[in-house]
C-alpha positions in Angstrom: 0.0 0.0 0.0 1.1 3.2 -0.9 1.5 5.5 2.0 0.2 8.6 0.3 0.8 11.1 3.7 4.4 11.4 2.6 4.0 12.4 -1.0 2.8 15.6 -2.8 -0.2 14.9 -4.1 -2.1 16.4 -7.6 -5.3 16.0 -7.4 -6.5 17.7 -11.3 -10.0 18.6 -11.5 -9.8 19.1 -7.1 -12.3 22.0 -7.0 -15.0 20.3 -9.0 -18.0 17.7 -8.2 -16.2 14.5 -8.3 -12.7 16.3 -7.2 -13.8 18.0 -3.9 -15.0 15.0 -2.2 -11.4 13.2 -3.5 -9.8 15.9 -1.5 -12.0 15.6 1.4 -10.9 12.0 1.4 -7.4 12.2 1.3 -7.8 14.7 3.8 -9.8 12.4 6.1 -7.0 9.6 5.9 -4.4 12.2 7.3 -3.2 13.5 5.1 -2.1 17.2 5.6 -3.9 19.9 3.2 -0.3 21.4 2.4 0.4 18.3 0.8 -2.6 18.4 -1.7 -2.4 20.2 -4.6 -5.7 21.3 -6.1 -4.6 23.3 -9.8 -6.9 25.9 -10.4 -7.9 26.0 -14.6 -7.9 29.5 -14.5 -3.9 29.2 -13.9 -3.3 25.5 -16.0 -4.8 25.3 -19.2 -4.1 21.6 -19.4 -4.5 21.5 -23.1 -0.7 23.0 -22.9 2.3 20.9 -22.1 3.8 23.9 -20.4 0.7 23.6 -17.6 1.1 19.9 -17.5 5.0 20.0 -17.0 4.6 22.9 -14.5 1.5 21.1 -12.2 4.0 17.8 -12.1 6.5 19.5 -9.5 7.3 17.8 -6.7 4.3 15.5 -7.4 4.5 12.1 -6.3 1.3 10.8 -7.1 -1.9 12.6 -9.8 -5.3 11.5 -9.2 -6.8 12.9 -13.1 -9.9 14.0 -12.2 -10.0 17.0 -14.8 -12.5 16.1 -18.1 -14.6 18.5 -19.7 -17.9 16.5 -19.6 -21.8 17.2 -19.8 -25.4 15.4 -20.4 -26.7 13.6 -23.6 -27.2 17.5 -25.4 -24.3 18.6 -24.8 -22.3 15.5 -26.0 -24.2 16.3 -29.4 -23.8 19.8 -29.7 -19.7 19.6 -28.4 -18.2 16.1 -30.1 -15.0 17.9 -31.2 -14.5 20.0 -28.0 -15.1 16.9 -25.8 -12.8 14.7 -28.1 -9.9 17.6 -28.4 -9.9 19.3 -24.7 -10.1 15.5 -23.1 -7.4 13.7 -24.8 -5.3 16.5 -24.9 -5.6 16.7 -21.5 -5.0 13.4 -20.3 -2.6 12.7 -22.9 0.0 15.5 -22.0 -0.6 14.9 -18.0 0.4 11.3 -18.5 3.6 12.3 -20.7 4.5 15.1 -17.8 4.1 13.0 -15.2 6.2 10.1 -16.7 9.0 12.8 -17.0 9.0 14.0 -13.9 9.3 10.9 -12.2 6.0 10.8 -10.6 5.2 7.4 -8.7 2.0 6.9 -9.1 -0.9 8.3 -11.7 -4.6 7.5 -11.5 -6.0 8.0 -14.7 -9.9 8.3 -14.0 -12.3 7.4 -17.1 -16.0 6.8 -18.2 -18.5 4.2 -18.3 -18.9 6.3 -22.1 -16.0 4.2 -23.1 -18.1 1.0 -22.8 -19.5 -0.1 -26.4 -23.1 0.7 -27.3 -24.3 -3.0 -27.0 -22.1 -4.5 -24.4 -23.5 -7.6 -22.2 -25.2 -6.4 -19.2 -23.7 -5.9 -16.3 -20.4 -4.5 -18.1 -16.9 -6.4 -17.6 -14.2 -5.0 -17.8 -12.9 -7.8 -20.6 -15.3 -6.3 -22.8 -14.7 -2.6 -23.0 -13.3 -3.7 -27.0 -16.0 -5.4 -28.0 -17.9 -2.7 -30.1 -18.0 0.6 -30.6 -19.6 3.2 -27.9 -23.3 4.6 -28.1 -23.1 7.4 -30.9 -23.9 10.5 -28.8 -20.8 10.3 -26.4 -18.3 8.5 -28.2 -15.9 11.4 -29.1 -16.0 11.5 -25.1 -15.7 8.1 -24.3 -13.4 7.3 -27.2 -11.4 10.5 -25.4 -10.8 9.3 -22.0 -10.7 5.3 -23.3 -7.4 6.6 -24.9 -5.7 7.0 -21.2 -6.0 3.0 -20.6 -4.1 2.6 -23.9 -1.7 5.1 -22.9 -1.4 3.9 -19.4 -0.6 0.1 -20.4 1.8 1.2 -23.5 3.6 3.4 -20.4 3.8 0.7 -18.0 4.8 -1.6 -20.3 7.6 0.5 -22.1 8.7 2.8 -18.8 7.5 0.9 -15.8 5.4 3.6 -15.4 2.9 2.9 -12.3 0.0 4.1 -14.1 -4.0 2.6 -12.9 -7.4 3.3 -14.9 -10.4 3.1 -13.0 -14.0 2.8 -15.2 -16.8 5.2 -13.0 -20.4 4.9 -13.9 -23.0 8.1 -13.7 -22.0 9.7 -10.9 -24.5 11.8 -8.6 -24.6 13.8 -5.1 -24.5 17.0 -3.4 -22.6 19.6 -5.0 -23.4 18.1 -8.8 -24.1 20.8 -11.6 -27.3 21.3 -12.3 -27.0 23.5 -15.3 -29.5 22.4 -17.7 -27.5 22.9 -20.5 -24.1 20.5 -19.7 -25.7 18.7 -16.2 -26.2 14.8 -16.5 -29.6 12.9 -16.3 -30.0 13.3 -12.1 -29.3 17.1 -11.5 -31.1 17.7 -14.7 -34.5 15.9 -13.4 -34.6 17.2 -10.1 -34.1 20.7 -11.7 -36.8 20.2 -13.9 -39.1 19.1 -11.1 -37.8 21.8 -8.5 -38.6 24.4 -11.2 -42.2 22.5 -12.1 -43.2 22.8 -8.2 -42.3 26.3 -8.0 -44.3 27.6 -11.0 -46.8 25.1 -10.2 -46.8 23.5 -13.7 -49.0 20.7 -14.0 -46.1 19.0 -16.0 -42.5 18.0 -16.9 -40.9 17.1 -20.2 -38.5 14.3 -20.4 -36.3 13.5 -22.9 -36.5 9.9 -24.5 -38.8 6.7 -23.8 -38.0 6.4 -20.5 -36.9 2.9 -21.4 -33.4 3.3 -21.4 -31.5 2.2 -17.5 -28.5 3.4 -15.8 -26.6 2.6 -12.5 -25.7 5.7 -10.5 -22.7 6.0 -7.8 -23.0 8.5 -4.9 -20.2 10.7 -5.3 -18.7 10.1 -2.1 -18.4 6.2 -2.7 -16.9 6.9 -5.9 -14.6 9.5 -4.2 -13.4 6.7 -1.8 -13.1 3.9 -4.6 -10.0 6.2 -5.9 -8.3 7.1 -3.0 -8.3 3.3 -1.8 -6.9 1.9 -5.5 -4.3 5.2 -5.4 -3.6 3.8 -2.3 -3.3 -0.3 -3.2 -3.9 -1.1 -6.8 -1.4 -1.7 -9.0 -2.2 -3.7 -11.7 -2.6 -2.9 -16.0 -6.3 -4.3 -16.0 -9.4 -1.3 -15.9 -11.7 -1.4 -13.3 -14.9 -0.5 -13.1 -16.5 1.7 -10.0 -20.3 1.4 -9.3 -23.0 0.4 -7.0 -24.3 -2.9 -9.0 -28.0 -1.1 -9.3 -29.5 -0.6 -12.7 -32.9 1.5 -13.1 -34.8 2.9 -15.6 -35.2 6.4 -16.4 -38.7 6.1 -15.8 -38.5 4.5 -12.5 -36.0 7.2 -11.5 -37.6 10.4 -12.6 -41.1 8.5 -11.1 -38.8 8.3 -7.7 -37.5 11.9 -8.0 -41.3 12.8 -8.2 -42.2 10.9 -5.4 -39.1 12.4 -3.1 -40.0 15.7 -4.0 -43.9 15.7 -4.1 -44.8 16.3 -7.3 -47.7 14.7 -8.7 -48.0 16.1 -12.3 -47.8 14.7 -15.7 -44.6 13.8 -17.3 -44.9 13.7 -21.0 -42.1 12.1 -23.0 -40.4 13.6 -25.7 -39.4 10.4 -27.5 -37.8 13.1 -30.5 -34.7 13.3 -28.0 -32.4 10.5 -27.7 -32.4 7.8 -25.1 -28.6 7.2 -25.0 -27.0 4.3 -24.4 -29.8 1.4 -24.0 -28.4 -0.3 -20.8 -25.9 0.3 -18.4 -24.6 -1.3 -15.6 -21.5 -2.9 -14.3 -19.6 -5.9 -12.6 -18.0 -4.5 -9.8 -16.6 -7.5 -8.7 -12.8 -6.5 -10.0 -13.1 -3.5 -7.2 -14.0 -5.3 -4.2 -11.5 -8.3 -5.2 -8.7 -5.4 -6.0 -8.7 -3.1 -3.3 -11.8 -3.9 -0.9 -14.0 -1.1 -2.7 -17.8 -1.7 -2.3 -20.5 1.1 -2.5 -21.9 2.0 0.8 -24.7 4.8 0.2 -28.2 3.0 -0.7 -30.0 4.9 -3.7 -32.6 6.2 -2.5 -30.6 7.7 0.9 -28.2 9.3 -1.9 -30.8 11.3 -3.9 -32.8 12.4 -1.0 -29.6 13.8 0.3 -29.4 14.9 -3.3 -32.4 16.9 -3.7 -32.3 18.1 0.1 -28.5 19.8 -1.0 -30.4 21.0 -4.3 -33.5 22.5 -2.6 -31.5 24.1 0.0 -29.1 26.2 -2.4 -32.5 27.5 -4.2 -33.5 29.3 -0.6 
């Protein structure tokens, strides 16, 4: 195990959803604050190697939290930015970090990276085995390019590089723009907003048919630090709950957590996404004892309560 309280650590992306609770982590394990770095963006354009070379001093280990990411729309309306800014990113972190001698690099990707049509629940031996769902895979194809990079580095340098596979992630703190924000934030806004205009319905995109699995951000946050801590190995592994639900069960839950009882009309013109997700997370808790903790429906009431509270 790696005793991360005696290196510098880079935590990219550290100010964001996924990235505060990271910190809050490593700060929980002992780890004191002076020795987390958190780069700001306005400061490290990461699309630079110049950024990427100057983050990497006195690093010992990264935890690559920084993507630029967003929701089903935005994936359509942004395929070159999302493919450009993302493996620009991650590719130049990698390469600095390899030169500066870093010991460690967590490279964090997607459950976008799956193919369209993989068996249900997602293993990790399948992640080649067809080409992602259309409306992300400049994304996915993006952040799937840090596991080839990361094996090619261990293999050729020795370089001590993981990938870790999260699936939708959700929690307090989550962005709720509706423009970029990903299928949770983007419901409960859309019902918040219903209750307080007293609309007598919602609009949801798709069929409804289409099912995801969801991670509370916190379990996800503690999956990383414990395989930056104690996994070592060139295999991908996924992070997740083991829970699969519809969209229509899950925006009928939302309603019924927040107490709205009107109408929600489908617009089955907008895409459903990728037709089923959900992963074997058996590679995790064999790997470094990771297993999510937070029950779904306890995660979005804390959710919504967060939510509802920043509207007052």
């Amino acid at each position: 195990m790696m005793q991360l309280e005696n290196k510098k650590i880079l935590v990219t992306g550290g100010a964001g959803f996924l990235g505060s609770f990271v910190v809050e982590r490593l700060l929980a394990r002992g780890i004191s604050k002076d020795r987390i770095v958190v780069p700001r963006s306005s400061e490290y354009d990461f699309r630079t190697m110049e950024a990427c070379t100057r983050a990497m001093d006195g690093a010992g280990t990264v935890i690559h939290l920084a993507a630029k990411v967003g929701g089903i729309g935005f994936n359509r309306e942004h395929p070159g930015e999302l493919f450009y800014d993302n493996i620009m990113i991650g590719t130049q972190l990698m390469e600095a970090a390899r030169n500066a001698g870093v010991e460690k690099f967590v490279a964090v990707g997607t459950i976008c990276a799956y193919p369209k049509f993989a068996p249900v629940p997602f293993k990790e031996e399948d992640l080649w085995n067809g080409y992602p769902e259309e409306t992300n895979a400049p994304y996915g194809l993006a952040k799937k390019m840090l596991l080839v990079q990361a094996q090619a580095y261990r293999q050729q340098y020795g370089f001590n590089t993981i990938y870790l596979l999260p699936v939708n992630l959700y929690g307090p703190r989550d962005n709720f723009n509706p423009e970029s924000s990903h299928v949770i934030p983007a419901l409960i806004k859309k019902v918040y907003d219903a209750k307080t205009a007293n609309a007598d319905h919602i609009d949801v995109w798709g069929t409804g048919s289409a099912t995801r699995e969801f991670l509370y951000v916190e379990d996800a946050a503690e999956g990383i630090v414990r395989a930056a801590e104690s996994y070592n190995s060139h295999e991908p592994v996924n992070l997740g709950s083991g829970m699969e639900i519809s969209i229509k069960d899950l925006i009928t839950k939302i309603c019924a957590l927040m107490d709205f009882r009107g109408e929600l009309r489908w617009d089955t013109t907008k895409p459903d996404g990728q037709p089923r997700r959900m992963l074997d997370v058996s590679r995790a808790e064999q790997g470094f004892g990771f297993k999510a903790q937070t029950g779904f429906d306890e995660g979005l009431r804390r959710t919504i309560e967060w939510y509802e509270t920043q509207q007052q």
